[in-house]
Backbone of each chain as ProteinMPNN parsed JSONL, in Angstrom:
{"seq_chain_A": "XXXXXXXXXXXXXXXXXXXXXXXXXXXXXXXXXXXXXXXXXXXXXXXXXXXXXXXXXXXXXXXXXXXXXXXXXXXXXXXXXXXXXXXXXXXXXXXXXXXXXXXXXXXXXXXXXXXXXXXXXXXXXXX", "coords_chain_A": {"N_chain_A": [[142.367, 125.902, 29.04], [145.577, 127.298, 30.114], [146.582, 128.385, 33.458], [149.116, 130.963, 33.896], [152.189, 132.287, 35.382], [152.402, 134.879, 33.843], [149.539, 135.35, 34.058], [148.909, 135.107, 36.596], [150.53, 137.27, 37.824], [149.283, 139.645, 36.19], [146.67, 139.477, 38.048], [147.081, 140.421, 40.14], [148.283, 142.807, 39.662], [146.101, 144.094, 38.641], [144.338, 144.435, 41.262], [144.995, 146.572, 41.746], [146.381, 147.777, 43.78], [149.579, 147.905, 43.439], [152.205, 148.579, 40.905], [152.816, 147.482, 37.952], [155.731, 146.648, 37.781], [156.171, 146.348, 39.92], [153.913, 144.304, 40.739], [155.371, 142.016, 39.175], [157.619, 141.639, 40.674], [156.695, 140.996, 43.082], [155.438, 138.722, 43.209], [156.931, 136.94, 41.86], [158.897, 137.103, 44.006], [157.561, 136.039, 46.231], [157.338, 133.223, 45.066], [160.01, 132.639, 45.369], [160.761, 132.465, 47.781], [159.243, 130.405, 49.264], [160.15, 128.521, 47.62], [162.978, 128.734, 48.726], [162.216, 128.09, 51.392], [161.225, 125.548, 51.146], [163.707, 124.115, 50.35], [164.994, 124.312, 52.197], [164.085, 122.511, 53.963], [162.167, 123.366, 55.189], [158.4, 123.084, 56.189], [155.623, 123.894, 54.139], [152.563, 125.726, 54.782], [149.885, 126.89, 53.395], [146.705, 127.615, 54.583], [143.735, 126.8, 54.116], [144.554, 126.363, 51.503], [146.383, 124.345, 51.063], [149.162, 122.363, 51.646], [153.124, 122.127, 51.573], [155.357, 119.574, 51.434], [158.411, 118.467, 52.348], [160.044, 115.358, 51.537], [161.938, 112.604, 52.687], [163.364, 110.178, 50.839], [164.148, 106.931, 51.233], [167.237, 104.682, 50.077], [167.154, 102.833, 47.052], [166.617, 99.715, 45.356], [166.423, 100.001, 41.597], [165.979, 99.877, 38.688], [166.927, 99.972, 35.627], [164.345, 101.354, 33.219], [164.981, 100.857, 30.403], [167.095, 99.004, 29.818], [166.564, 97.165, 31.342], [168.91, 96.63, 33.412], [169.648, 95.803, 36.956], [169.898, 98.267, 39.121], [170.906, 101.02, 41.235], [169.435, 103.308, 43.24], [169.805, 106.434, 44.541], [169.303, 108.019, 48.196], [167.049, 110.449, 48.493], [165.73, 113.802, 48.308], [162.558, 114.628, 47.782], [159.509, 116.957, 47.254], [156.194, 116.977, 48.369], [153.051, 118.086, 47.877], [149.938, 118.573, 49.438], [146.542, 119.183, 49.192], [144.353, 121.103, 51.134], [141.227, 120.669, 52.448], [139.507, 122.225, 52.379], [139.889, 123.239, 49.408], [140.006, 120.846, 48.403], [137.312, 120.053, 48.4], [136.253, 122.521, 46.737], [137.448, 122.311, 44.276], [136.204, 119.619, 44.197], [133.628, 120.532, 43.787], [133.276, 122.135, 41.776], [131.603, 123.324, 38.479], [129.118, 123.072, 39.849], [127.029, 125.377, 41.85], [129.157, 127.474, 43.463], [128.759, 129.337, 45.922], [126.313, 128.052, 46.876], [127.044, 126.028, 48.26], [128.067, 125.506, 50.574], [125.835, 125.381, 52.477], [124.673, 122.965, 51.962], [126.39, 121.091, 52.387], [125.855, 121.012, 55.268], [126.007, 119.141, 57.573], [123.358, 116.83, 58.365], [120.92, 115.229, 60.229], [121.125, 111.868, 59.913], [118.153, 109.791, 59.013], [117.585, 106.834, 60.861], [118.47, 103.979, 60.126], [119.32, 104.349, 57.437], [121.674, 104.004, 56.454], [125.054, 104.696, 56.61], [126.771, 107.88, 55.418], [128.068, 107.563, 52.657], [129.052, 109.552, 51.805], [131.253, 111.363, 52.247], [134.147, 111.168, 54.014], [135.786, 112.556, 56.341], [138.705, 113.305, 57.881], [140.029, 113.443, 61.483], [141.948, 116.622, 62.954], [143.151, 116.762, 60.609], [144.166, 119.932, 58.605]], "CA_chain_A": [[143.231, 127.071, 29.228], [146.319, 127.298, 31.258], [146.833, 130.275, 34.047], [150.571, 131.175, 33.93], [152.833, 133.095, 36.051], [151.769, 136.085, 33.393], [148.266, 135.925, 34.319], [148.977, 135.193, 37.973], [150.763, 138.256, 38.189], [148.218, 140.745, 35.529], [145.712, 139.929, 38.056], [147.791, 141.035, 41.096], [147.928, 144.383, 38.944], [144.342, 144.252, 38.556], [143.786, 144.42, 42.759], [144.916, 148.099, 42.128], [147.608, 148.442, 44.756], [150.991, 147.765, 43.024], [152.435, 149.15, 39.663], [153.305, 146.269, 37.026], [156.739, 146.217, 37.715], [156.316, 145.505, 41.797], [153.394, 142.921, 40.998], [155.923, 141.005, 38.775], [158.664, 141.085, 41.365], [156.055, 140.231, 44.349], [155.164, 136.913, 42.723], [158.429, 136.191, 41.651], [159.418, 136.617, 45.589], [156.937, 135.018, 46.866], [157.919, 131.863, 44.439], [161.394, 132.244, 45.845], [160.5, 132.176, 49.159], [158.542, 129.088, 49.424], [161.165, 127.499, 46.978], [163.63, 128.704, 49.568], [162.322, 127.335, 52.684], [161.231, 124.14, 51.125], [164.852, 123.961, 50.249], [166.132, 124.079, 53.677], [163.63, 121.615, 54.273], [160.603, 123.248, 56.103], [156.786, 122.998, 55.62], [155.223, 125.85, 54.178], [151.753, 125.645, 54.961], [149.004, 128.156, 53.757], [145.556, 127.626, 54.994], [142.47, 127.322, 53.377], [144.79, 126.077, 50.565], [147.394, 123.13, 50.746], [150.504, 122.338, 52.629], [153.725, 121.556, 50.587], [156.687, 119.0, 52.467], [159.569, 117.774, 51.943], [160.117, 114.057, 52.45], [163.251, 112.345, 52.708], [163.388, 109.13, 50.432], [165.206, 105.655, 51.031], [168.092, 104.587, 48.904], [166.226, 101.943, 46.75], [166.649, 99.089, 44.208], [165.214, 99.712, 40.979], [165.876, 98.974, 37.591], [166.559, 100.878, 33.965], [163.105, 100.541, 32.062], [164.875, 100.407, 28.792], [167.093, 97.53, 29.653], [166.326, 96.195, 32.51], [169.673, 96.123, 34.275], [169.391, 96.736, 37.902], [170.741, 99.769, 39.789], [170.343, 101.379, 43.087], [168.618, 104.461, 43.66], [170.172, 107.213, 46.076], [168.271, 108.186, 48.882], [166.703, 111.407, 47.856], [164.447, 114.366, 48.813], [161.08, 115.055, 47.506], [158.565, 117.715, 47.42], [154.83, 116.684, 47.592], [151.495, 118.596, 47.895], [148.627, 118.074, 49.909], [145.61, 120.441, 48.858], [143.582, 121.465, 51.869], [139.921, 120.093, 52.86], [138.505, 123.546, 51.263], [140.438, 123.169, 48.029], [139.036, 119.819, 47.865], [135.676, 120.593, 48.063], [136.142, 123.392, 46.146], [137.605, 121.526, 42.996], [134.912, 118.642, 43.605], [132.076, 120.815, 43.188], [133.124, 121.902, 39.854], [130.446, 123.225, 37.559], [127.97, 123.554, 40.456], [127.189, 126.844, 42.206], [130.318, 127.574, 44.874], [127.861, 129.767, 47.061], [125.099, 127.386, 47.175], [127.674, 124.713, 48.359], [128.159, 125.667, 51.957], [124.871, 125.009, 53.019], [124.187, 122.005, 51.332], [127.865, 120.845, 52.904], [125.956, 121.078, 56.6], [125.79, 117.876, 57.963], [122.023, 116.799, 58.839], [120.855, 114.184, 61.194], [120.391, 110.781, 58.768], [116.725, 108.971, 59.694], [117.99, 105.426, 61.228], [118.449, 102.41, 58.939], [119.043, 104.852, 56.021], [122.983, 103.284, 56.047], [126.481, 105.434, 56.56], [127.133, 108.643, 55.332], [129.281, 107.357, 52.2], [129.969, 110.978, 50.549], [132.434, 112.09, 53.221], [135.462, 110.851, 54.937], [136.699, 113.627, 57.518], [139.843, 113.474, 58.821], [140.339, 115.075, 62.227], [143.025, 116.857, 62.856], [144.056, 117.91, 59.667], [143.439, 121.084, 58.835]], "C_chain_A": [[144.197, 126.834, 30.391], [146.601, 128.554, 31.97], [148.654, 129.937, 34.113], [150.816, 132.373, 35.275], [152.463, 134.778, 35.527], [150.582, 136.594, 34.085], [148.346, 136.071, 35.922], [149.296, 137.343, 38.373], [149.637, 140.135, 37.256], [147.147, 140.958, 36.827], [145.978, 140.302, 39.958], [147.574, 142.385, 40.905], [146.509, 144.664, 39.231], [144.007, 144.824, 40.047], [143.829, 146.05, 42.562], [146.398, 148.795, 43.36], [149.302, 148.565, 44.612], [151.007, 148.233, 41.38], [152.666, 147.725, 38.945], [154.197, 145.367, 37.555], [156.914, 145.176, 39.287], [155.392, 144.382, 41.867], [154.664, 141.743, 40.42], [157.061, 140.788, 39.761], [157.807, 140.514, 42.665], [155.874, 138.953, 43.709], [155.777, 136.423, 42.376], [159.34, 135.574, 43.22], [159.112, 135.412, 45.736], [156.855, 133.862, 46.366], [159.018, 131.486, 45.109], [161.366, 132.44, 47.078], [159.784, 130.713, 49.563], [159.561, 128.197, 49.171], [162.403, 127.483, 48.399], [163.423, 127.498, 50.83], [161.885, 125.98, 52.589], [162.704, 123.645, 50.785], [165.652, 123.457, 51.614], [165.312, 123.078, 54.431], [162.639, 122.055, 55.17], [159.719, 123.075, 54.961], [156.588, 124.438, 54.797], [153.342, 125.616, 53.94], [150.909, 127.017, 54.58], [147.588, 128.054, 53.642], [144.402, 127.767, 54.304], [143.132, 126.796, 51.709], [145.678, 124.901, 50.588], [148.754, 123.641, 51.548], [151.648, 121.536, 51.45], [155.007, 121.273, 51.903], [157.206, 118.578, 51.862], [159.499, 116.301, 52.499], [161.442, 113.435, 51.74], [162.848, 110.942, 52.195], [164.476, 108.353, 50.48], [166.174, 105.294, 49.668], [167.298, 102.928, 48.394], [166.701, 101.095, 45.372], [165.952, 99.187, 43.142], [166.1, 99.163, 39.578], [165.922, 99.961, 35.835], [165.555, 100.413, 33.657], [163.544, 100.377, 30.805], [165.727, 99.343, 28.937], [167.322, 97.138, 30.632], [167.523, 95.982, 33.453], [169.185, 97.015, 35.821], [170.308, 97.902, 38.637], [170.152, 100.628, 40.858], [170.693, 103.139, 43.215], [169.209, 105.182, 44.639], [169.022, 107.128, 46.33], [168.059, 110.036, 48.626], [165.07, 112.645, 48.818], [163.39, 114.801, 47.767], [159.917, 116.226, 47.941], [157.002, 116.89, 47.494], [154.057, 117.807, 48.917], [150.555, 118.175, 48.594], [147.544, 119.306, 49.79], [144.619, 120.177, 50.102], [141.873, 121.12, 51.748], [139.265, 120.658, 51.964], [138.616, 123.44, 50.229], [139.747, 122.162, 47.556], [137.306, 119.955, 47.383], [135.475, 121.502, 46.982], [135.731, 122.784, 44.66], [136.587, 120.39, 42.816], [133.671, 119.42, 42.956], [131.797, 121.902, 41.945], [132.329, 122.398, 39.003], [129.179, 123.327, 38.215], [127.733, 125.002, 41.032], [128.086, 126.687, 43.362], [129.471, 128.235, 45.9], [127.072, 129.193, 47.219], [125.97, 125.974, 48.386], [127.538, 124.213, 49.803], [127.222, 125.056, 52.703], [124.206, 123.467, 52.821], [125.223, 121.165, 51.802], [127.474, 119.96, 54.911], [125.699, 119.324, 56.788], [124.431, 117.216, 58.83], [121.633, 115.211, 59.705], [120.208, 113.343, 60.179], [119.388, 110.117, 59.801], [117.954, 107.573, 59.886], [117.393, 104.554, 60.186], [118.619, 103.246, 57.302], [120.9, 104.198, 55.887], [123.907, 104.555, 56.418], [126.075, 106.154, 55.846], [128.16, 108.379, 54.254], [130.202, 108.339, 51.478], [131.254, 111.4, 50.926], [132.827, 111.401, 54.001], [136.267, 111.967, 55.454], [137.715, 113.186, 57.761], [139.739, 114.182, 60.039], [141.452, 115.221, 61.965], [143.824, 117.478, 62.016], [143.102, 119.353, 58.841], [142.03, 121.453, 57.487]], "O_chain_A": [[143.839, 126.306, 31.444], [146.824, 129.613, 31.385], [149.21, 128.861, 34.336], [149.99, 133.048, 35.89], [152.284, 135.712, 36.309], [150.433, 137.715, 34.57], [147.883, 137.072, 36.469], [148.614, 138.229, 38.888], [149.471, 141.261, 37.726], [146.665, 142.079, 36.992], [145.077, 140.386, 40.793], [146.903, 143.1, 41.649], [146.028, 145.453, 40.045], [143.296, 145.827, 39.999], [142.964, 146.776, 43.054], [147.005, 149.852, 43.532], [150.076, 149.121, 45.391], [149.976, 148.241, 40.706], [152.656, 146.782, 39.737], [154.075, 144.167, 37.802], [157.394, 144.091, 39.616], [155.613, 143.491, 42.686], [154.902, 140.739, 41.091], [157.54, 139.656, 39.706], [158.297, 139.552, 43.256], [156.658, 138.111, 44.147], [155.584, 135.207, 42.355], [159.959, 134.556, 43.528], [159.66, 134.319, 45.593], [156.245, 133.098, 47.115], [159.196, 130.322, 45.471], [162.516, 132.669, 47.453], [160.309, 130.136, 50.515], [159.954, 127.329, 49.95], [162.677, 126.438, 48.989], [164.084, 126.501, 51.122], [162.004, 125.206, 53.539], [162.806, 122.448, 51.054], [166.505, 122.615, 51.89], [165.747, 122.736, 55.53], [162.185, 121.228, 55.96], [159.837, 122.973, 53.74], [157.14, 125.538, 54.823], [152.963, 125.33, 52.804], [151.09, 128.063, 55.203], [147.134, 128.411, 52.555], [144.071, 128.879, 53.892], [142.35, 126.815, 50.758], [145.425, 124.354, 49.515], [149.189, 124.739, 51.898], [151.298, 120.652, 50.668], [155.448, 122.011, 52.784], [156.818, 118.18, 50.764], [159.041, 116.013, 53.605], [161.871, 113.677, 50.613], [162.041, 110.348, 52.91], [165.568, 108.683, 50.016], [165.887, 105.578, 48.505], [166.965, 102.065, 49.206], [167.117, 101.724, 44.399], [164.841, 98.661, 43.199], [166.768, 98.129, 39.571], [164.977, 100.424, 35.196], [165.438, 99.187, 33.674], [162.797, 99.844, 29.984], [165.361, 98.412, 28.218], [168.441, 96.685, 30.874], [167.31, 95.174, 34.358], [168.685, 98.13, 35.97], [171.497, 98.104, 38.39], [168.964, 100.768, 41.149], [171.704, 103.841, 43.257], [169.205, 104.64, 45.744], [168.052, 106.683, 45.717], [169.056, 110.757, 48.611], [164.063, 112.405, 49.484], [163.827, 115.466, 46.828], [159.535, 116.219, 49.111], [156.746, 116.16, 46.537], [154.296, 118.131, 50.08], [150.247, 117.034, 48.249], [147.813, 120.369, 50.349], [144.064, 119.079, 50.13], [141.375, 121.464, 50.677], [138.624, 120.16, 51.039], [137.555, 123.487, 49.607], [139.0, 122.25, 46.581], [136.567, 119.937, 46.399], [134.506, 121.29, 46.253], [134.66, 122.695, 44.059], [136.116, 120.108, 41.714], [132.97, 119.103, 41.994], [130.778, 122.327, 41.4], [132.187, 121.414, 38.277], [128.174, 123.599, 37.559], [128.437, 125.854, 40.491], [127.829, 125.833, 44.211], [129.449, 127.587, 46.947], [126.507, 129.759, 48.155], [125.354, 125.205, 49.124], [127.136, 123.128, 50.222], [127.567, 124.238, 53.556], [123.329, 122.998, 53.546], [124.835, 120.028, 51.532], [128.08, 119.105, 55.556], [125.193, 118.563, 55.964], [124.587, 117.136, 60.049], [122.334, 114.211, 59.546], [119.164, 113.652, 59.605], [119.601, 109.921, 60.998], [118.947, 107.412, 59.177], [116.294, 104.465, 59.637], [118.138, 102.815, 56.254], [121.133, 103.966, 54.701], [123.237, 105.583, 56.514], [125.053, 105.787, 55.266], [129.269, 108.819, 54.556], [131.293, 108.265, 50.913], [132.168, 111.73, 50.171], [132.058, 110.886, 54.812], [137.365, 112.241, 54.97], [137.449, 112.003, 57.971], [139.425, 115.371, 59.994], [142.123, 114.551, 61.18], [144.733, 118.287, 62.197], [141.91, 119.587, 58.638], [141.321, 122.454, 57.593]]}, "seq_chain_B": "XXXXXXXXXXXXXXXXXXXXXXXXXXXXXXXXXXXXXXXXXXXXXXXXXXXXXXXXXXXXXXXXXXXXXXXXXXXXXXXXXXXXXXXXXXX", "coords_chain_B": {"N_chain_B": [[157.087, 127.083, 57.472], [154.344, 129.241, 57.888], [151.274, 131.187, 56.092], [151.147, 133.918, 57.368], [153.637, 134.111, 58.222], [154.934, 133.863, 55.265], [153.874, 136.18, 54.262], [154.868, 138.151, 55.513], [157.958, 137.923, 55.321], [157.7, 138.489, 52.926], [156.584, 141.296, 52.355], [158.879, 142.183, 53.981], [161.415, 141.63, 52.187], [160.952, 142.82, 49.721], [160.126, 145.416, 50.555], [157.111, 146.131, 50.877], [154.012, 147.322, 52.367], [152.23, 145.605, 54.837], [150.06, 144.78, 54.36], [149.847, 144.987, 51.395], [151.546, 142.887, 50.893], [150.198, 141.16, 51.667], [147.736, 141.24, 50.457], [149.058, 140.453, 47.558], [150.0, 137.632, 48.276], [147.661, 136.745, 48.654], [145.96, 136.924, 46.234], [147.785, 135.756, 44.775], [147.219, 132.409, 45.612], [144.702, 132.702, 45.16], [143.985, 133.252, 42.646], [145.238, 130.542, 41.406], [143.533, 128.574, 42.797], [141.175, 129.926, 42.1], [141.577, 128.694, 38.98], [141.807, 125.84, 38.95], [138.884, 125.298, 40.065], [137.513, 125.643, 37.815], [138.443, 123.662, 36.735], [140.862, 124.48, 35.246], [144.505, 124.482, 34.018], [147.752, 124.697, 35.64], [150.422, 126.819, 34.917], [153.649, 127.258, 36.669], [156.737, 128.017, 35.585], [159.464, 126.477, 36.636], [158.493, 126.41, 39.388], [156.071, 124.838, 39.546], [153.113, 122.739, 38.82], [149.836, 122.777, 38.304], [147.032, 120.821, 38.251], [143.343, 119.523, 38.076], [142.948, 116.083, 38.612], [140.864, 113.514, 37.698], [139.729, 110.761, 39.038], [138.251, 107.056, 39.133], [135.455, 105.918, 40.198], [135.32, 103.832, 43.408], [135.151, 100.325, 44.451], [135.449, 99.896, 47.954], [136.606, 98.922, 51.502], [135.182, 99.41, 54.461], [137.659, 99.883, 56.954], [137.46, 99.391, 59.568], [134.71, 98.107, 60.223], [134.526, 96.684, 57.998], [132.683, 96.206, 56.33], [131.068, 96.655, 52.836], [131.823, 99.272, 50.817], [130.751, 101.977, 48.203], [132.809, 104.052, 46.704], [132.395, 106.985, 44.993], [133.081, 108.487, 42.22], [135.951, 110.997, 41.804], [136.959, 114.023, 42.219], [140.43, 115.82, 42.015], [142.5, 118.339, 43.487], [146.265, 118.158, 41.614], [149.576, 118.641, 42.132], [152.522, 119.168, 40.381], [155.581, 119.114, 41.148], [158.093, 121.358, 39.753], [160.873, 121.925, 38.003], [163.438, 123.037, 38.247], [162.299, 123.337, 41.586], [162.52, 121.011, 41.844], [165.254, 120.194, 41.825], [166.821, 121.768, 43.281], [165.499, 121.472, 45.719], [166.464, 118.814, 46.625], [169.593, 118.761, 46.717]], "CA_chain_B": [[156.466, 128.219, 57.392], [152.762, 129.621, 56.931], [150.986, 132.041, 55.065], [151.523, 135.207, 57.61], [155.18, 134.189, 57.999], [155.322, 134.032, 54.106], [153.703, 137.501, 54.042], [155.871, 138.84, 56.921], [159.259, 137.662, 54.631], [157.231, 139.386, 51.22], [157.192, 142.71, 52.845], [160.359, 142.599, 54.072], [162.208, 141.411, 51.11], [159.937, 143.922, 48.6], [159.708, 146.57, 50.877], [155.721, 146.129, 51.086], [153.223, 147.115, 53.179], [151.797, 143.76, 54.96], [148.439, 145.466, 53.696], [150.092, 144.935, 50.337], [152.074, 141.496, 50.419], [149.219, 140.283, 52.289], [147.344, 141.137, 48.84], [149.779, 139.513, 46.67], [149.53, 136.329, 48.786], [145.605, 136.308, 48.872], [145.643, 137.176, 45.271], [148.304, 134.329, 43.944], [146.663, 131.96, 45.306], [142.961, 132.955, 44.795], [143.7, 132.749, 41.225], [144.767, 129.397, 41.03], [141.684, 128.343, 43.074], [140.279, 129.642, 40.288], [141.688, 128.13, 37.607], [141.447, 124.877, 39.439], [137.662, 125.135, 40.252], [137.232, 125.889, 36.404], [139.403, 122.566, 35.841], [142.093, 124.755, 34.112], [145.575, 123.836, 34.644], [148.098, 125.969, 36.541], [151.86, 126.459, 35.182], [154.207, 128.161, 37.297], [158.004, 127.59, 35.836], [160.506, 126.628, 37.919], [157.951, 126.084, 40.648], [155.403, 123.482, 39.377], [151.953, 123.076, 38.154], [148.851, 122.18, 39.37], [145.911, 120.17, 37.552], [142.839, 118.446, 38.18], [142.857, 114.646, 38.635], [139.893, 112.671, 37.438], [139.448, 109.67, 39.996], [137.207, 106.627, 38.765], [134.709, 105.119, 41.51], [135.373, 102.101, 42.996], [134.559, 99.838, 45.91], [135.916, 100.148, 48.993], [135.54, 98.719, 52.841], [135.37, 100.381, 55.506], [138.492, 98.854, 57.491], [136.908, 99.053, 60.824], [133.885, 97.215, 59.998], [134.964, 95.485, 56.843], [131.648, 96.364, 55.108], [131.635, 96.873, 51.266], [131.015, 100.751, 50.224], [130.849, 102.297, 47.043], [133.486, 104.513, 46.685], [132.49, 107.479, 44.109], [134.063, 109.313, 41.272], [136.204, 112.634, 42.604], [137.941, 115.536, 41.482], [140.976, 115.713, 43.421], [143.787, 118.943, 42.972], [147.671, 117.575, 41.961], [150.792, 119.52, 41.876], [153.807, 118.168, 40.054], [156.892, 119.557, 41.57], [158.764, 122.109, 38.945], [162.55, 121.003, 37.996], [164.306, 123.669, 39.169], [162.291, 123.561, 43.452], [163.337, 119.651, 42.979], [166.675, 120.074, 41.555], [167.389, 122.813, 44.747], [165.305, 120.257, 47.512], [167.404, 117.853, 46.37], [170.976, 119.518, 46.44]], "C_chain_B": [[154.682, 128.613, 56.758], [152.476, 130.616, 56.615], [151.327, 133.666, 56.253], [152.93, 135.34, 57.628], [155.386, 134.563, 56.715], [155.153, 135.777, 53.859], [154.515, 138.327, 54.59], [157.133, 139.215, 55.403], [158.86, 138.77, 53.127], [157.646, 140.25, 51.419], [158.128, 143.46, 52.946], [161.306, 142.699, 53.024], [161.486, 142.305, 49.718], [159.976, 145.163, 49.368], [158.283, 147.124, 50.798], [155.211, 146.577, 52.207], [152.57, 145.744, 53.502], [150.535, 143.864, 54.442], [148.408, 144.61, 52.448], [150.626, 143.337, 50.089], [150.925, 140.511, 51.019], [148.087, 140.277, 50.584], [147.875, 140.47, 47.89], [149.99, 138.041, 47.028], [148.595, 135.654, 48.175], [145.497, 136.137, 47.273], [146.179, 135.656, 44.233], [147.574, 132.884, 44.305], [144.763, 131.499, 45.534], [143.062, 132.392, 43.186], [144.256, 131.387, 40.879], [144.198, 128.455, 41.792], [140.81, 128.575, 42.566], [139.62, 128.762, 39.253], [141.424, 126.621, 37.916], [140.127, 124.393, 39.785], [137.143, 125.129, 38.835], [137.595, 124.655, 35.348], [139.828, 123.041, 35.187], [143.425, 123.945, 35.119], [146.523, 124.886, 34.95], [149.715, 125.889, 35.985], [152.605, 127.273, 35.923], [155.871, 127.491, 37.011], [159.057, 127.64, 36.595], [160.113, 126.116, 39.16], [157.273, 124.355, 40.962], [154.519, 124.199, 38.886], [150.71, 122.026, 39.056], [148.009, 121.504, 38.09], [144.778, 119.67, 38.173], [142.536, 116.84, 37.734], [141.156, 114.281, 38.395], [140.124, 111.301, 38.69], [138.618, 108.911, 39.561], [136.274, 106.57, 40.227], [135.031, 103.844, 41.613], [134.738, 101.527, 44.397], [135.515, 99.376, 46.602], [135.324, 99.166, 50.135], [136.002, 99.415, 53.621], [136.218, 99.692, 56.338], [137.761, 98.522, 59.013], [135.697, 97.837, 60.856], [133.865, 95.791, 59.061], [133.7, 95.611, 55.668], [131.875, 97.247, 53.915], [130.938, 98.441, 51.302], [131.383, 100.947, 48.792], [131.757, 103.821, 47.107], [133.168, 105.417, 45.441], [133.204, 108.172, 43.22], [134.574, 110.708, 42.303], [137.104, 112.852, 41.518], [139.12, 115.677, 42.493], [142.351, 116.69, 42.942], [145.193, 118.185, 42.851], [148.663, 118.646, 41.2], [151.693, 118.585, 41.637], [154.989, 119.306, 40.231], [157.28, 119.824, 40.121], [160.203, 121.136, 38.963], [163.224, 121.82, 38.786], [164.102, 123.496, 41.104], [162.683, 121.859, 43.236], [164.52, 119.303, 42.908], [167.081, 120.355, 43.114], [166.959, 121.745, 46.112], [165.928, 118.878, 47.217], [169.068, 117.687, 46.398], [171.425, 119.349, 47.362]], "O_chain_B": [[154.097, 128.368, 55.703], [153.408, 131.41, 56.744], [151.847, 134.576, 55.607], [153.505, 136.344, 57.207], [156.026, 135.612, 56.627], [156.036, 136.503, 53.402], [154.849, 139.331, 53.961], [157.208, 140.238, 54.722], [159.602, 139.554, 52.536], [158.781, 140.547, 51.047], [158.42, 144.581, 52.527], [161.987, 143.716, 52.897], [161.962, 141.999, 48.625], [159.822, 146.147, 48.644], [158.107, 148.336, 50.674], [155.862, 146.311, 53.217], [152.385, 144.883, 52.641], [149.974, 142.832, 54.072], [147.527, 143.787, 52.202], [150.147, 142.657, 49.182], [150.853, 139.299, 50.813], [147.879, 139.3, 49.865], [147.09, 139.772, 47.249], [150.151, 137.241, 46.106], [148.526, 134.615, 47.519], [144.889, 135.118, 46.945], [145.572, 134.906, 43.469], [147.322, 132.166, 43.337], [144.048, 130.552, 45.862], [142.455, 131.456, 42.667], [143.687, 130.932, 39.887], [144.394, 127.308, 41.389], [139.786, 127.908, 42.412], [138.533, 128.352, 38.846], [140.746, 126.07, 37.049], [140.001, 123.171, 39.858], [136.124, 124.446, 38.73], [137.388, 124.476, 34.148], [139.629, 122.574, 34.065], [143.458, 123.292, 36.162], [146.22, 126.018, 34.573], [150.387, 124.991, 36.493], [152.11, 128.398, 35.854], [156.353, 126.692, 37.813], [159.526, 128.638, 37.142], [160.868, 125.541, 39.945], [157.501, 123.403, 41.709], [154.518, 125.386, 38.559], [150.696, 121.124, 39.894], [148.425, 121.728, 36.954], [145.181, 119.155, 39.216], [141.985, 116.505, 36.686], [140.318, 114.916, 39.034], [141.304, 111.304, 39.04], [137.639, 109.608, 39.295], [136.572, 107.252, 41.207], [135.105, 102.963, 40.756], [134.028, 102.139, 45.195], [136.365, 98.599, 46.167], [134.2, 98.665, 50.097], [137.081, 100.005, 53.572], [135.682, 98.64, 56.685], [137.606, 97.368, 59.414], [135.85, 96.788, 61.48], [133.495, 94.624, 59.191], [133.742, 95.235, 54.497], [132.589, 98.249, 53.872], [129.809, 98.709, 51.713], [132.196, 100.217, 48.223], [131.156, 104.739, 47.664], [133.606, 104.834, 44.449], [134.273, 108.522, 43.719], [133.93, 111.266, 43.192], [137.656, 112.312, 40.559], [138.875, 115.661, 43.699], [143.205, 116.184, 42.214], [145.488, 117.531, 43.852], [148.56, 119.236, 40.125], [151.845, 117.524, 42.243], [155.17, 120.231, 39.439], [157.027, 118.988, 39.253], [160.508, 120.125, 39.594], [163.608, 121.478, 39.905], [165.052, 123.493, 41.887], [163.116, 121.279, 44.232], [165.024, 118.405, 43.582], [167.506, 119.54, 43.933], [167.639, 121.359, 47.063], [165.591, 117.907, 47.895], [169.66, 116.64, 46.137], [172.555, 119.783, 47.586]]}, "name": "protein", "num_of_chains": 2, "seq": "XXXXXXXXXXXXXXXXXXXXXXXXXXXXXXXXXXXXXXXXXXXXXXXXXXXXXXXXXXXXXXXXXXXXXXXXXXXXXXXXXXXXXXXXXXXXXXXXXXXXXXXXXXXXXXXXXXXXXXXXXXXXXXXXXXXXXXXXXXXXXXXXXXXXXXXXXXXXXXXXXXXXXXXXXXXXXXXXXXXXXXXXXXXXXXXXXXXXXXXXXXXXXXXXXXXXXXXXXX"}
């Protein structure tokens, strides 16, 4: 199943606090706000969920794939995604129970000579 | 910009309570944290879409040490930039 912009916004309705018409224009904003300020080239960071940047790409040699002549690439901007620590976790654990997860998440003192810790790679720093 | 700024701008530009755009925030994306924990897929035209990635396992070293690990299967969220936000961050 795919969620759409429809369902996004039905289940805005659903919360109870907006009429139809004002959920479909709040989630329309709030699309064109993000779009906006990634436009002008900020971050837009929202917590607990993923950070979306802009990155500025080199002008680059590449190449038609259908016949091969070469040809040179402006330099170009880009959007990309990074989904947040939580999100990750979230989406890994998939099919298991999400409230059981937390606890099972804590990090416990390994007996010596049992080897590294290979489930998890932390980052500091990011959020 | 982050998520209270975004809410701040909702308000303003809707004429919301922050009560309220702070709801329509929380709400957009709760549900596709959802649909993403469910492994559905997320379209949003114009904007993008989200999916879950499959990842195989593989083996890895740890660069510091250099010792061999086993690197397991993951689940890992990906958004593919919409046409229209990369036409516009591109303009």
């Amino acid at each position: 199943m795919t969620l759409t912009k429809a369902d996004i916004v039905a289940e805005v309705y659903a919360q109870g606090l907006l009429t139809k018409a004002e959920a479909a224009d709040a989630v329309e904003r709030s699309l064109d706000l993000i779009k906006e300020a990634l436009a002008a080239g900020e971050e837009v960071l929202v917590s607990g969920f993923g950070k979306w940047s802009v990155r500025a790409k080199t002008e680059r040699r590449g190449r038609n794939p259908q016949t091969g002549d070469p040809l040179t690439l402006p330099p170009r901007r880009v959007v990309t995604f990074r989904p947040s620590r939580v999100l990750k976790a979230r989406v890994q654990e998939e099919g298991s129970l999400a409230s059981s997860a937390p606890a099972e998440e804590k990090p416990e003192p390994r007996p010596a000579g049992n080897g590294p810790d290979k489930s998890r790679v932390l980052r500091p720093g990011y959020f | 910009m982050n998520k209270s700024q975004l809410i701040e701008a909702l308000a303003k530009a809707e004429g919301l309570t922050i009560k309220k755009a702070e709801m329509v925030i929380n709400t957009m994306f709760g549900s596709v944290e959802e649909a993403l924990v469910r492994g559905d897929r997320v379209e949003i035209r114009g904007f993008g879409s989200f999916k879950v990635k499959d990842y195989d396992g593989y083996q890895g070293r740890n660069p510091k040490t250099g010792e061999i690990i086993d690197v397991g299967k993951k689940k890992l969220p990906f958004f593919k930039v919409g046409k229209e936000l990369k036409e516009r961050v591109d303009s």
